[in-house]
N, C-alpha and C positions, 0 to 999 in steps of 0.2 A: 528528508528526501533529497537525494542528486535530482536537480532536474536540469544536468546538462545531456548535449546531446549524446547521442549511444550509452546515456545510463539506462540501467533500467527499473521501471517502477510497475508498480502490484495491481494489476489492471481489478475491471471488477469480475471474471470471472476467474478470480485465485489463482493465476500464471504473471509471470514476469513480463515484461514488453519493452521495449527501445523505445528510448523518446529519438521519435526523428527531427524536430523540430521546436526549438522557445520562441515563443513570440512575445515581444513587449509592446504595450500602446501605452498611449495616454489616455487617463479615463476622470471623467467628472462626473459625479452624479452620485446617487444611492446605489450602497449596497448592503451585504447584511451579513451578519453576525450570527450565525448557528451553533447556540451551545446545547453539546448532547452529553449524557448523563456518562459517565465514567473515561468520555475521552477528552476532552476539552470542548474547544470552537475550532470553529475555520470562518471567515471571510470572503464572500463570492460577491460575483458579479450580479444583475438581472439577468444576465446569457447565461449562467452557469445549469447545467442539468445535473438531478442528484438523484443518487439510487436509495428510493423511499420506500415506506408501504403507509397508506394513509389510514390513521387509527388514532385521532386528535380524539373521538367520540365515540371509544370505549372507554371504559374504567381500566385502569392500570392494571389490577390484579388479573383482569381477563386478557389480557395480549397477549401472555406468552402461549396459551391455551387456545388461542380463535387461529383463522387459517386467513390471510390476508395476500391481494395481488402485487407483488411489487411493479417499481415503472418509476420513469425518470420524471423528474417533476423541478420545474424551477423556482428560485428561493419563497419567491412572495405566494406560491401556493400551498407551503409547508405552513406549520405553526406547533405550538406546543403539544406534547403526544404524540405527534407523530414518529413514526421509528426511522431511523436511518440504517442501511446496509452497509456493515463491513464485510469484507471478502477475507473467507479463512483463508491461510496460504493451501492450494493445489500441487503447484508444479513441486516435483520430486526426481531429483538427480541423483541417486547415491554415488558413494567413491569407497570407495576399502585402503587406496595408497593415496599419495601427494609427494611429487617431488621436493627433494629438499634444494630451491633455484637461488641458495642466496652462493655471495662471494664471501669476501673476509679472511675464509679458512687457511686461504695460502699462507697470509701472510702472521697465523694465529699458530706461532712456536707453541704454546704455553697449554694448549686444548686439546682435548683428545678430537680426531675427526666423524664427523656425522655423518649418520647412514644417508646414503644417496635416495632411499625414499621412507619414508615411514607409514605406518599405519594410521588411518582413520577409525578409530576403536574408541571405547568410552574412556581409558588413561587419556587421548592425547586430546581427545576433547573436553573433559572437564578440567585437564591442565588450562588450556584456552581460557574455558569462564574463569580459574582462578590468576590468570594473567590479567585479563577485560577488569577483574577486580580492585585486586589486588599487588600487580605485578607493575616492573617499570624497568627499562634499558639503558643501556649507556652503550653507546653506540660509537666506535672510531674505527680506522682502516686496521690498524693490527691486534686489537682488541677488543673486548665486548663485558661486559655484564647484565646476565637474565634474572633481577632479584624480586622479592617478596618480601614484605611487613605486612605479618599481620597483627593486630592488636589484638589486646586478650584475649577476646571471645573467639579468635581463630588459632589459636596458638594450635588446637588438635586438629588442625588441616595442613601442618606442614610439614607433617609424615606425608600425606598422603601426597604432596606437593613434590617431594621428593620422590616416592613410589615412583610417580607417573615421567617424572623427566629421565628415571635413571630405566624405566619399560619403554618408554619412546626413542630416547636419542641415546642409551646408554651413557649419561652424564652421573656424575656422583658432584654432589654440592662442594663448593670452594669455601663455603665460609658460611658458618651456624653461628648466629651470637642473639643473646639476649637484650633488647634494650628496654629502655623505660615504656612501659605495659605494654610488650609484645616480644616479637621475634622477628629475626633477620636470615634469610636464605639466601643466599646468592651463588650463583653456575657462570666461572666463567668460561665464556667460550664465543668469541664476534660472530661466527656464522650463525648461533642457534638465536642473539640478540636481532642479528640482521634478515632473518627469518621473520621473526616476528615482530620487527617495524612494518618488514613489507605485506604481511598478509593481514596485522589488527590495528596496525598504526604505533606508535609513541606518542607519551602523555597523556592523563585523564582526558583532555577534552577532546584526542585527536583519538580514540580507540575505536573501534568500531569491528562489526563481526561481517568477512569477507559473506560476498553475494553466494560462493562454492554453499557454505555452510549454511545459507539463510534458504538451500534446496533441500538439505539433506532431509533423511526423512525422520519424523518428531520422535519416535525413539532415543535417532542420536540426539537430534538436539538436547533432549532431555537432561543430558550428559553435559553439556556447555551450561543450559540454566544450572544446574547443580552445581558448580565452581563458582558461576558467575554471585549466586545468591549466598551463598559458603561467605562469602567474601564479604562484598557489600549489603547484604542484609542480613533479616532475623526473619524467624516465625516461632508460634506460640500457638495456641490452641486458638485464639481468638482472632488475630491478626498476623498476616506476613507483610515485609515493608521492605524495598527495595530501593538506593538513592545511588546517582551518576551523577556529574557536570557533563556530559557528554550527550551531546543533543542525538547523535544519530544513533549513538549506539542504546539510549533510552528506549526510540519508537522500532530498532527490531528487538529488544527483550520484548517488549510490549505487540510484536505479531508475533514472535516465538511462543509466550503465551497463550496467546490468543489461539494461534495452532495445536496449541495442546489442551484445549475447549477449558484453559481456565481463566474465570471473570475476573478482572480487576480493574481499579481504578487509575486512572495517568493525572498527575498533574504535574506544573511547572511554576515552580518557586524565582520570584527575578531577582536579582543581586541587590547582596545588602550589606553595604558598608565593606568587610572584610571577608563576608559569605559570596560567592562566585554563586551564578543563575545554574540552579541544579533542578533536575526531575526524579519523580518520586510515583514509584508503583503500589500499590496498595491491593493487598487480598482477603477479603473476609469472607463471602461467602463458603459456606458449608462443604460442598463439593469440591469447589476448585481450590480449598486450603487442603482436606485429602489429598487431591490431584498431587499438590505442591509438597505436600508433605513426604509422598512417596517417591519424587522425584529426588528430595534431598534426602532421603532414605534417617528421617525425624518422622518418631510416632507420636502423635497428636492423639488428647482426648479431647474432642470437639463438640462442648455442650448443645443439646438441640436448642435452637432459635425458636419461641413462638411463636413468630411472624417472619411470614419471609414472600412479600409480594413480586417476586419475581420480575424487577424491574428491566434486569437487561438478558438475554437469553440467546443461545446458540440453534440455529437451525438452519437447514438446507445449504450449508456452508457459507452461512453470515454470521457474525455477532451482529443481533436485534439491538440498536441502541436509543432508548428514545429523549426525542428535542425534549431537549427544558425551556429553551423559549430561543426567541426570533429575533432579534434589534436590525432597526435601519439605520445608519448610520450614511451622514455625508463624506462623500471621499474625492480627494483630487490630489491621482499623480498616476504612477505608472502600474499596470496591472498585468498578468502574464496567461498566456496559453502553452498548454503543450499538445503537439500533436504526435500521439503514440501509437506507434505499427499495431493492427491485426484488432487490438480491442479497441482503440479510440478515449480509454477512459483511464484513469488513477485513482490515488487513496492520497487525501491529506490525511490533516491529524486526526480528522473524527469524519471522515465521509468521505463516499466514492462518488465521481464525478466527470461527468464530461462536458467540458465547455465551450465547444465548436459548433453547438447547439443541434438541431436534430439532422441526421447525416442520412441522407438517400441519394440511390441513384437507379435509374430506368432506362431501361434495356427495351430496343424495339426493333421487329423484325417485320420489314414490309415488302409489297409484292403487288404491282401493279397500282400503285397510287393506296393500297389499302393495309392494314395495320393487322397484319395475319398471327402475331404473338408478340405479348407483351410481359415483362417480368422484372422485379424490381429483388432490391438490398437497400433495406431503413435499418440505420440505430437510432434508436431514439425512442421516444414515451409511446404509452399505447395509442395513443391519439395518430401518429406520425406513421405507423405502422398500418394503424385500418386506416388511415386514408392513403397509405401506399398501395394497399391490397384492392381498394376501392376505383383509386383512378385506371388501375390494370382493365377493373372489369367494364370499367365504362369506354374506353378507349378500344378492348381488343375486337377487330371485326372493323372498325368504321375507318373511311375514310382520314388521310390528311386531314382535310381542311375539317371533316366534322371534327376529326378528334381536336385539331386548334381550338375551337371553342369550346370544349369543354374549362368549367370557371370552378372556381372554388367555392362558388353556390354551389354550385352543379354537384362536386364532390360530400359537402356536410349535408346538403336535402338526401342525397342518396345514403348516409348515414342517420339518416333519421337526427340531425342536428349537434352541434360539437357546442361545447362551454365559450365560451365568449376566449377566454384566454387559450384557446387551442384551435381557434381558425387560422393561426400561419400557418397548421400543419395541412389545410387543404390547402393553401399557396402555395406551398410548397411541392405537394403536390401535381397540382397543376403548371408551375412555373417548370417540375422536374419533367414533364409530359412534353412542354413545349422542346427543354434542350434536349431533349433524345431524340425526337424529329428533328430539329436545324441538326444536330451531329450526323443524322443521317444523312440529312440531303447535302450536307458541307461536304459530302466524299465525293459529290458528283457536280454541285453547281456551286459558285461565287455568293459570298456574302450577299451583294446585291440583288444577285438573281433570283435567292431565295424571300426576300424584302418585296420586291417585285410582281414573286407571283405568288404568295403565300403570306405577305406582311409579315412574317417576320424575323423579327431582331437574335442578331446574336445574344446567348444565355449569358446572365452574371457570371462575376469569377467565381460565384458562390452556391451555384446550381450546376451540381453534376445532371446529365445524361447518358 
């Protein structure tokens, strides 16, 4: 994940978002270690909120089949079995053209010239995944080369490799040779090299699949996985297995999947000796090796399983993935927030998360010293939300000063009682009830004046009103 600012990252309701803001602190204390079944771990804070659904105390085989509430919940109230929410991708942009914005060309005697736009079709995207693979540049001001090695088992994709460059940019190959257990393809031409630095990157570890195409809609993608796995992996009736050194472009194969509702497994292998830290995707279930089967256009006979507990599963636009377990772990150094436009939340490597903790703000409109409509905006866990809907009804109608004392007893007795670990959220509450009055009366009287005849205090940096 980019997590600078104006990148953007996969909120939880399956749309893109801007980070507007990285925050780093210093931090000491406990934190924990969430590892979930098929995607790795992630590392959070005690602030961190996680989008869960609580099911530690059914039996695995029933979760995928029962109907459960999700809501944010933070670390130390999760535990084993329990599921965590991944957000499919939503947001969907198509495109039919793309400028072709590079340079080079001028000064490239030796090339034929590229059309000023090309099509977004399934050639010039499964040319892509077999680039993200397979492919590599060489890149200078009056020249260029866009080549290909594949090794044996790809040797029958570099027709099609060809196909797709000479239907895209009307290129015909510069140079076909054989080498020891494979083949060699190479186009040359700087513009179409310098094209494709700029929108996938150069070098294994620097490749990655532009944000345009991580919208497109899963159709095409479909077309990109299909070059992409051509290349660097296999499938078989039993297993498909996909391997990169390339850390970002790993975790969007692995939401491109995901978007195209099939199960796999992510892991990350760390560097050894003369091996570079690579990741590796893995597909075995039954469906989603079909799925995959038919997207590399490979017929599978795919023996039935006589067991198959349904450990991880798609529904309402999540992949369900549940905790393997929980560790505390002691930490001291530095820790980070992002604060993202419109959803407030993101996706690490195995979980969606917002870690500014529960967010409300309260809205009041008053008239004659009395509190004649009140209305609030929470994100946050269930808890945060009925006691936002709660302080409305207790405050609308009554006075300033009665509404000042309304407490955060006041709010969980009117709830008929909150969990021990979910009374900040009547504080919060009630602290949001106060800053919406002083922001009221702050349009008309001085800090002080309001101190003076209402006791009180200006709201923390941390309490909207």
């Amino acid at each position: 994940m980019d997590a600078s600012v104006d990148a953007r990252v996969l909120g939880h309701d399956g749309n893109y978002h801007r980070i507007k803001k990285v925050i780093s602190r210093p931090y000491k204390g406990r934190m924990y270690r969430i590892v979930a079944h098929n995607l790795g771990s992630t590392v959070v804070t005690p602030d961190h909120h996680i989008l869960a659904i609580k099911a530690s105390h059914v039996l695995g085989k029933y979760r995928s089949s029962m109907r459960f509430i999700q809501d944010w919940y933070a670390a130390d109230e999760l535990k084993k079995g329990d599921i965590l929410l991944y957000p499919v991708i939503r947001e969907t942009v198509d495109k039919d053209w793309i400028p072709i914005d590079v340079g080079g060309q001028k000064y490239d005697l030796r090339s034929k010239t590229l059309p000023s736009k090309i099509a977004v079709d399934d050639h010039f995207l499964r040319l892509v995944g077999y680039y993200l693979s397979e492919g590599y540049l060489q890149t200078e001001k009056s020249k260029g080369t866009f080549g290909f090695v594949f090794g044996s088992r790809g040797n029958i994709y570099v027709e099609d490799v060809i196909h797709c460059v000479r239907h895209t940019f009307g290129l015909k190959p510069s140079e076909i040779r054989r080498i020891r257990g494979g083949i060699s393809v190479r186009f040359h031409s700087a513009g179409l090299a310098n094209f494709f630095e700029r929108h996938f990157g150069k070098g294994d570890e620097n490749k990655h699949i532009p944000h345009w195409i991580m919208l497109l809609p899963p159709r095409k993608q479909a077309a990109v996985l299909c070059g992409i796995w051509r290349g660097d992996g296999y499938i078989n009736s039993k297993v498909a297995k996909y391997v990169t050194i390339s850390k970002k472009l790993a975790f969007q194969v692995r939401d491109l999947l995901i978007r195209q509702g099939i199960i796999m497994s992510f892991r990350e292998r760390p560097e050894n000796g003369s091996y570079k830290r690579s990741y590796s995707i893995y597909v075995s279930d039954d469906s989603s090796l079909a799925k995959l089967g038919k997207i590399l256009d490979v017929e599978l006979k795919i023996p039935k399983k006589l067991k198959n507990n349904h450990k991880v599963w798609f529904e309402n636009g999540y992949f369900h993935v549940p905790i393997l377990r929980v560790e505390q772990i002691d930490y001291d150094g530095p820790v980070y927030n992002l604060e993202v436009e419109h959803s407030h939340s993101f996706t690490s490597n195995s979980m969606t998360l917002h870690n500014c903790g529960d967010m409300m703000t309260i809205y009041v409109k008053i008239k004659d010293e009395r509190i004649e409509d009140i209305k609030f905006k929470t994100f946050g866990c269930g808890a945060a939300i009925a006691t936002s809907s709660m302080i409305t009804e207790l405050a609308k109608g009554k006075t300033i000063q009665e509404a000042l004392k309304i407490t955060r007893n006041d709010v969980a007795d009117a709830l008929e009682g909150l969990p021990p670990i979910k009374m900040h959220c009547s504080n919060l509450a009630a602290d949001g009830l106060r800053a919406a009055i002083f922001n009221y009366l702050s349009k008309t009287m001085k800090p002080e004046e309001i101190k003076a005849k209402y006791g009180l205090e200006p709201p923390k940096a941390d309490v909207e009103g």
